[in-house]
C-alpha positions as CSV (number, residue, x, y, z in Angstrom):
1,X,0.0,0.0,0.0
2,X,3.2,2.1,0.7
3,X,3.9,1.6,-3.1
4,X,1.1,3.6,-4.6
5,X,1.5,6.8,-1.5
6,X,3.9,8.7,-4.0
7,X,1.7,7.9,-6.9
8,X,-1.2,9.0,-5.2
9,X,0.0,12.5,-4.2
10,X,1.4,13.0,-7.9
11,X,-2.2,12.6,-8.5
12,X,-3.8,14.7,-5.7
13,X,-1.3,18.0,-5.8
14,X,-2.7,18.9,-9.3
15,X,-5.9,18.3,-8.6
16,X,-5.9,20.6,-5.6
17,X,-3.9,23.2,-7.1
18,X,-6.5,23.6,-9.6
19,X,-9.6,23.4,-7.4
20,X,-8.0,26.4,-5.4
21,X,-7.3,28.3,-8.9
22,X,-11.1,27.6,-9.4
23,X,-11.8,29.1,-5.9
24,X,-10.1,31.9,-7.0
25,X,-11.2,32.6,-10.6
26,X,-14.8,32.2,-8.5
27,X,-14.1,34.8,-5.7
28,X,-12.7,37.3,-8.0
29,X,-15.3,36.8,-10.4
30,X,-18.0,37.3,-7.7
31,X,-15.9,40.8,-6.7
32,X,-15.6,41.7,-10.0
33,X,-19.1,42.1,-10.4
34,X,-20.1,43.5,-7.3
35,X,-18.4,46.1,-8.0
36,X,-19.9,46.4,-11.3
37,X,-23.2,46.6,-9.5
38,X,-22.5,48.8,-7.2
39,X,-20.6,51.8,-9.9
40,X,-23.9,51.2,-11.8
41,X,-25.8,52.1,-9.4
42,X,-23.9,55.1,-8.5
43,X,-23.8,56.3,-12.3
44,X,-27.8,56.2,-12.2
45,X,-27.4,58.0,-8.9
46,X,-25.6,60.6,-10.0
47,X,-27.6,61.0,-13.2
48,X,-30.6,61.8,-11.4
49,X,-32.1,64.7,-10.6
50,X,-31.5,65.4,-7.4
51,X,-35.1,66.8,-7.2
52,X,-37.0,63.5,-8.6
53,X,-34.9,61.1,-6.4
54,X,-36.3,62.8,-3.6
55,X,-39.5,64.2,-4.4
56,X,-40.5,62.1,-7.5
57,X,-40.8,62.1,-10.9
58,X,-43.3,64.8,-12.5
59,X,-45.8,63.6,-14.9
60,X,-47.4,66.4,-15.4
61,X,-48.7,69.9,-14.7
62,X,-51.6,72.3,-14.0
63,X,-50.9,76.0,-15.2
64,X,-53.4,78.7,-13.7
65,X,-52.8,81.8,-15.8
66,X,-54.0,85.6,-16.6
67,X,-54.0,86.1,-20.2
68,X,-53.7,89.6,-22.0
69,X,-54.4,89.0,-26.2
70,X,-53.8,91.5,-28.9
71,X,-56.1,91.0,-31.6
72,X,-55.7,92.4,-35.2
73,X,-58.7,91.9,-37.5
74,X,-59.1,93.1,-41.2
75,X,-62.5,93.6,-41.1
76,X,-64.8,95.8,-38.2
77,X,-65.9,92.7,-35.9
78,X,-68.0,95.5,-33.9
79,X,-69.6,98.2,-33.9
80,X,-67.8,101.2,-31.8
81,X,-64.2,99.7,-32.4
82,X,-61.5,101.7,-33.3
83,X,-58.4,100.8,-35.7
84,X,-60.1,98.5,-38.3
85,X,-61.4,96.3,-35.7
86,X,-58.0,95.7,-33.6
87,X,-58.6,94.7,-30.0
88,X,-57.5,94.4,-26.3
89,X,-58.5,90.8,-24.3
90,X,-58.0,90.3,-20.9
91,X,-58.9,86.9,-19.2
92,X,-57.8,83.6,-17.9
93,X,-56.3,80.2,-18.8
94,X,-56.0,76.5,-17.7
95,X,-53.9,74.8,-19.1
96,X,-53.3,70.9,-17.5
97,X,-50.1,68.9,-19.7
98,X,-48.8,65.6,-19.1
99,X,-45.2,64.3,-20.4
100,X,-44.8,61.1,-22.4
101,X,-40.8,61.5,-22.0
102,X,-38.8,63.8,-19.5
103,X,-38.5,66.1,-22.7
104,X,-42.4,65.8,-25.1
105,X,-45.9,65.8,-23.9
106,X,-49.5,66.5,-24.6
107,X,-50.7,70.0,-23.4
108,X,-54.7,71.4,-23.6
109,X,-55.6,74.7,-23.0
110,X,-59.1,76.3,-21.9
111,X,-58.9,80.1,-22.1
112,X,-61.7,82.7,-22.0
113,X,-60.9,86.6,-22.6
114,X,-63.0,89.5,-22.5
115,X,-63.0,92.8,-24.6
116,X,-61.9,96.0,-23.2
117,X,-62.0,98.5,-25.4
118,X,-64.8,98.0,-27.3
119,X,-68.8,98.9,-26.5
120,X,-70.4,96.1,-26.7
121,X,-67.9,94.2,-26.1
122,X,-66.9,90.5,-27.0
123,X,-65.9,87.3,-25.4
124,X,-63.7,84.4,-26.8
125,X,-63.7,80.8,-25.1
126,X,-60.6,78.8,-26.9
127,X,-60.3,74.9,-26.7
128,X,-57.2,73.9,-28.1
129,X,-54.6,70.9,-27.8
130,X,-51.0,69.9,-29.4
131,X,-47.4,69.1,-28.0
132,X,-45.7,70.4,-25.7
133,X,-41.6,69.8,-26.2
134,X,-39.8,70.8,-22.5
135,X,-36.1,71.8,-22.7
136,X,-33.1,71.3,-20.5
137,X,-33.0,73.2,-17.9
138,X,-31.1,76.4,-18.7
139,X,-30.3,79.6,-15.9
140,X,-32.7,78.4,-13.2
141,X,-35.6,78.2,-15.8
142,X,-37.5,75.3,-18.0
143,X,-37.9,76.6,-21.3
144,X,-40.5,75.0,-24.1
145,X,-42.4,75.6,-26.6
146,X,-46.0,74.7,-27.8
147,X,-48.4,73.9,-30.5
148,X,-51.8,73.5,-30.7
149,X,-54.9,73.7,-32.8
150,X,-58.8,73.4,-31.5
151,X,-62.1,75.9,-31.9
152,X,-62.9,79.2,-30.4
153,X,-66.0,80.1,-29.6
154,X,-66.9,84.4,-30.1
155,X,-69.7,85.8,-28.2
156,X,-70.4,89.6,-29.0
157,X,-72.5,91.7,-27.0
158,X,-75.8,92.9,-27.6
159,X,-76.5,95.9,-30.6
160,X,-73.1,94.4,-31.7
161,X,-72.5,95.5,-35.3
162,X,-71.5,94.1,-38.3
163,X,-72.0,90.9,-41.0
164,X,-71.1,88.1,-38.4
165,X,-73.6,86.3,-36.3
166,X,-73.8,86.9,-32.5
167,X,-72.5,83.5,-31.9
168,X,-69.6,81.8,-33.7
169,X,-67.1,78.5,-33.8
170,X,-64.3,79.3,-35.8
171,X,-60.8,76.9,-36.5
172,X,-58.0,78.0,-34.4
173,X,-54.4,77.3,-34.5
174,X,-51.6,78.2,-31.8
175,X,-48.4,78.6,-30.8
176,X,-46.0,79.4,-28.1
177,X,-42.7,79.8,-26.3
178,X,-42.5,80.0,-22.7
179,X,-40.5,79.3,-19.5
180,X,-40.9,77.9,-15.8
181,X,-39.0,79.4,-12.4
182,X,-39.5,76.9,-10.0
183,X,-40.7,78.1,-6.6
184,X,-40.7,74.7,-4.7
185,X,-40.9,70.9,-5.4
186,X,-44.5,71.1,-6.6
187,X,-44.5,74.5,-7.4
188,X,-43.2,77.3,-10.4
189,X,-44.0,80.6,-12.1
190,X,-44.7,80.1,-15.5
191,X,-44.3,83.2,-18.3
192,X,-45.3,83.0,-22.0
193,X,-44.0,86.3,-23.6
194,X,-44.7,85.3,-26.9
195,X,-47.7,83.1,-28.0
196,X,-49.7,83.7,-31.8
197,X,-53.2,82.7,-32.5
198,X,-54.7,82.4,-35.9
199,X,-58.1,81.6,-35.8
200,X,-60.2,81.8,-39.2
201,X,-64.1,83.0,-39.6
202,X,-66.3,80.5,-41.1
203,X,-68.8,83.1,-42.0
204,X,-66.3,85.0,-45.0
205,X,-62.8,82.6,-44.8
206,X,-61.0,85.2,-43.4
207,X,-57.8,85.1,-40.8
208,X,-57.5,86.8,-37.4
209,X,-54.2,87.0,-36.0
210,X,-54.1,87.3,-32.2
211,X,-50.6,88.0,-30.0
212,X,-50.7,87.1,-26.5
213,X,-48.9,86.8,-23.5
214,X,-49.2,85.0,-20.2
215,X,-48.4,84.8,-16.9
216,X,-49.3,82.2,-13.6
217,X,-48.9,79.2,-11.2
218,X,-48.1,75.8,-12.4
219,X,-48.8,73.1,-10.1
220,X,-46.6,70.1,-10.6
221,X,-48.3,66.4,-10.7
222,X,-45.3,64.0,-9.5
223,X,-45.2,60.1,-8.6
């Protein structure tokens, strides 16, 4: 039995030496991508937005806004108008929006303006929808921009002059730059300095082109 001892451990030293290399290759393999893991998880850390990882991500918005509308008209809309029918609007908005990606989403918009300057007087209610495509954030503001296209709805006032009816849907089309100042997590100031209207009269195919300008509150929607 003392015969085969020498032949035996010729045997049993390679063996061994290759189960502890497999050991190893194991144990460093098993480090190796731990640490994988764990830089992963760190480079989605530090992608982040601060601001989503502890708040959550916002899927959308609420904008609560005043409205003031410049409207220029070819023909006298009403009767007691000055300057070929041009007009002052004042008025409100809504507008709620909710993103498909961090950078596009859908946007509606339910305004209603009144006239100032004018005796009788008109009002516009707009329904309107389109994209909305959010920038990078750029100098402690959110810029985008907007399209949209819906109906209006144009209510003059009693004795109102002219060849169009009292009550009227017409096309409308829309668009928009604008920026957000956040306040607080949930919170910003929005500002649209520049925003044109085009909305058409069914009743003689003409165009109206309206400028506008807005400010208000938006009130992020988060999960």
């Amino acid at each position: 039995m003392n015969r085969f001892t020498p032949l035996a451990l010729l045997f049993a030293l390679p063996l061994a030496a290759f189960a502890a290399s497999s050991d190893s290759d194991s144990t460093t393999a098993a480090a190796a991508t731990e640490s994988s893991s764990r830089m992963a998880m760190q480079t989605v850390a530090t992608t982040q937005d601060p601001d989503q990882l502890k708040h959550g991500t916002i899927i959308g918005s609420v904008t609560f806004s005043g409205v003031y509308t410049r409207q220029f008209t070819q023909q006298q809309p009403v009767m007691g108008t000055a300057n070929n029918g041009d007009k002052n609007l004042a008025g409100w908005a809504v507008t709620p929006e909710f993103n498909f990606t961090k950078h596009l989403g859908l946007q509606a918009d339910f305004m209603n303006t009144y006239a100032s300057d004018s005796y009788p007087g008109a009002n516009k209610f707009m329904m309107a929808a389109g994209p909305r495509y959010t920038f990078n954030p750029y100098w402690k503001a959110t810029p985008f921009v907007y399209g949209e296209a819906g109906e209006v709805r144009t209510t003059y006032g009693r004795n109102a002059g002219g060849t169009h009816p009292p009550t009227s849907w017409n096309p409308v089309v829309s668009a928009g730059i604008g920026f957000d100042k956040k306040i607080s997590p949930n919170f910003a100031l929005q500002v649209v300095p520049a925003s044109w209207t085009g909305e058409r009269f069914d009743y003689n195919g003409t165009w109206q082109n309206n400028f506008q300008a807005r400010l208000g509150i938006v009130f992020n929607l988060r999960k």
